[in-house]
N, C-alpha and C positions, 0 to 999 in steps of 0.2 A: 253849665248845668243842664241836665238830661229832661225832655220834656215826659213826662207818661210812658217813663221805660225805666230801664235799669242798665247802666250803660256797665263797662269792661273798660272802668279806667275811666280819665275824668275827660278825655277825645273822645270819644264816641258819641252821639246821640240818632236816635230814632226821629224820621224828618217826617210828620203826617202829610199827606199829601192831598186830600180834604174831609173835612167833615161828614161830607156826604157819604162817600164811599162805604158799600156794604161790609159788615166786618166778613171773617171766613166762615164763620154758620150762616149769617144771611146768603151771604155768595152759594154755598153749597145747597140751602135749602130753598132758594128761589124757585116757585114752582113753573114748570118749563113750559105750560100754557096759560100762564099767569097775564098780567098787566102788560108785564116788561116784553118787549120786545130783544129776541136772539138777533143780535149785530155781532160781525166778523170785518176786521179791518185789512186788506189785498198792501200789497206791498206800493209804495207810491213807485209813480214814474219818475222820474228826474230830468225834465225836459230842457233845466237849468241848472247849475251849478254841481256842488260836487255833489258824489254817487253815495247819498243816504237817505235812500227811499227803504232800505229797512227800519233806518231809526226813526223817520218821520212817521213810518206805521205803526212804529213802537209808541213811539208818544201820543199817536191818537188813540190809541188803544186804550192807554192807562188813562188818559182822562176822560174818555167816554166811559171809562169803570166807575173812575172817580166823580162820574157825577151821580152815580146809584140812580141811573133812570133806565140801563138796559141789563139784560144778561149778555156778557160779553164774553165771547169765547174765541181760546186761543186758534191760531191757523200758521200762522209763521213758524210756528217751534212744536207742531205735532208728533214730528216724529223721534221728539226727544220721550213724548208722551209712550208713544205706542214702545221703542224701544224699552222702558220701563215697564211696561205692560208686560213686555216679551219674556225680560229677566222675572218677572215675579210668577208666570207662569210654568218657573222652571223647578225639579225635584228640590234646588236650592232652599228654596222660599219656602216660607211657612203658607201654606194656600186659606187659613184663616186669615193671613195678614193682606192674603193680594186683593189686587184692586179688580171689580166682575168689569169683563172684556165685552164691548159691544154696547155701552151707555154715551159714547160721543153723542152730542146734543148738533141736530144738523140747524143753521141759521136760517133766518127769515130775511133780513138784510144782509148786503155785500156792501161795505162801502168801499171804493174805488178812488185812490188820487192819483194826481198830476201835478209836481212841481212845475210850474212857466216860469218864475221869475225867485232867484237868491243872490242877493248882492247884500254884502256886508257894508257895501257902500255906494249907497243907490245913484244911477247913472237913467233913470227913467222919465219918460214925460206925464207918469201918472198924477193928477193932484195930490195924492200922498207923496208921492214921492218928491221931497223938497227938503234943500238943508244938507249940509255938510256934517259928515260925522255916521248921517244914517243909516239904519242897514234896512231893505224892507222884502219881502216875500208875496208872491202870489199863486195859489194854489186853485186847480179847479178841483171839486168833491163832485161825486157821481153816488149815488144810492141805489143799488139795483135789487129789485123783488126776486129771490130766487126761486120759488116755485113758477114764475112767468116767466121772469128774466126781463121783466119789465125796467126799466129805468123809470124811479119814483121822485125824481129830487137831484136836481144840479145845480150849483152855485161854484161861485169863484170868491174866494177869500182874501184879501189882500190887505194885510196890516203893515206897520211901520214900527221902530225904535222909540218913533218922536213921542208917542204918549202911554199910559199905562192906564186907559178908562176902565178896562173889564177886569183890571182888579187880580189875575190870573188864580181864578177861585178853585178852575179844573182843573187845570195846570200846572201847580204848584209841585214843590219837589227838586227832586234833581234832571236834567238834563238824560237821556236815554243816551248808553254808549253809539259813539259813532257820530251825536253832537256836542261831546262833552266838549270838543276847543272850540264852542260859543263861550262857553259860564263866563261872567262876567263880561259880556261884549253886548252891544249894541243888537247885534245878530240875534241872541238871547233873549231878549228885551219883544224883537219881532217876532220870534219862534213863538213862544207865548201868547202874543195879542192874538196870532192867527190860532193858535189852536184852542182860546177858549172862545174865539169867534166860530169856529166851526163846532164845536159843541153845541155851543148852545143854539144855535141853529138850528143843529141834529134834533134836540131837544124839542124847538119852539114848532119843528115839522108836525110833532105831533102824530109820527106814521104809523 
């Protein structure tokens, strides 16, 4: 059964991915020196395991949107933007319909990660790290002021499989391509823990 959509057959459904999350008017109409602070998420490092510091970027992205506390904007996939720009600027295009060139909104925050630790089956002497079966992740976050280039805020993040406290409230949804072979693992379980711990974190900064 289809939650708050209208599905294409009785497979399909629409997955909300939180509550919070601004709809596309709020998103679009959020005023750009407003409350919200402009955050841009940098491609992670992968200092461990395999090479998905685009997807890991990908998924803090979406739940740093999904918690409607920032104006988030895209960096990874701009120049699918501006490419679009380019075509609509052409005889082609109806120039009522195109999109005015030169409104990129520049960030206030960088955030910046670092894969250190992805074991689908933790081999560590962390006190998390305990128990057969578990998968656990540790991540450092960096926050940097871009008109200084100041560094505002560094932490290291490290969750585990073993428990599900935070409820994955930012997090929710599908897995970002490039982690889909966690869904249903262990790995999946700690991908999660760690990125609604780093939200909310983002959040509880207060920056």
């Amino acid at each position: 059964t289809c939650r708050s959509c209208a599905c294409a057959g009785t497979n399909a459904q629409v997955v909300s991915s939180s509550s919070n999350a601004p709809t596309i008017s709020q998103a679009q109409q959020a005023p750009v020196h407003g409350e919200q602070r402009r955050i841009a998420v940098s491609r992670f490092d992968m200092r461990a395991g395999p090479d998905v510091g685009m997807a890991m970027a990908d998924f803090l992205t979406d739940s740093l949107f999904n918690s409607g506390r920032f104006i988030v904007l895209e960096r990874a996939r701009l120049d699918e933007v501006r490419a679009e720009q380019a075509m609509q600027s052409s005889p082609e295009f109806r120039q009522d319909t195109a999109a005015e060139v030169g409104q990129f909104e520049g960030a206030e925050l960088i955030i910046r990660g670092a894969v250190v630790a992805f074991e689908p089956s933790c081999k560590g002497t962390s006190v998390l790290l305990a128990g057969s079966g578990t998968a656990c992740i540790t991540m450092n976050l960096r926050i940097i002021d871009v008109e200084t280039g100041r560094v505002v805020n560094a932490t290291t993040v490290e969750a585990t499989s073993r428990s599900n406290q935070v409820g994955f409230f930012f997090a929710r949804g599908s897995l970002p391509v490039g982690l889909g072979t966690y869904n249903r693992t262990p790995m999946e379980t700690a991908l999660r823990n760690a990125m609604e711990t780093a939200v909310r974190h983002i959040v509880e900064t207060r920056l």
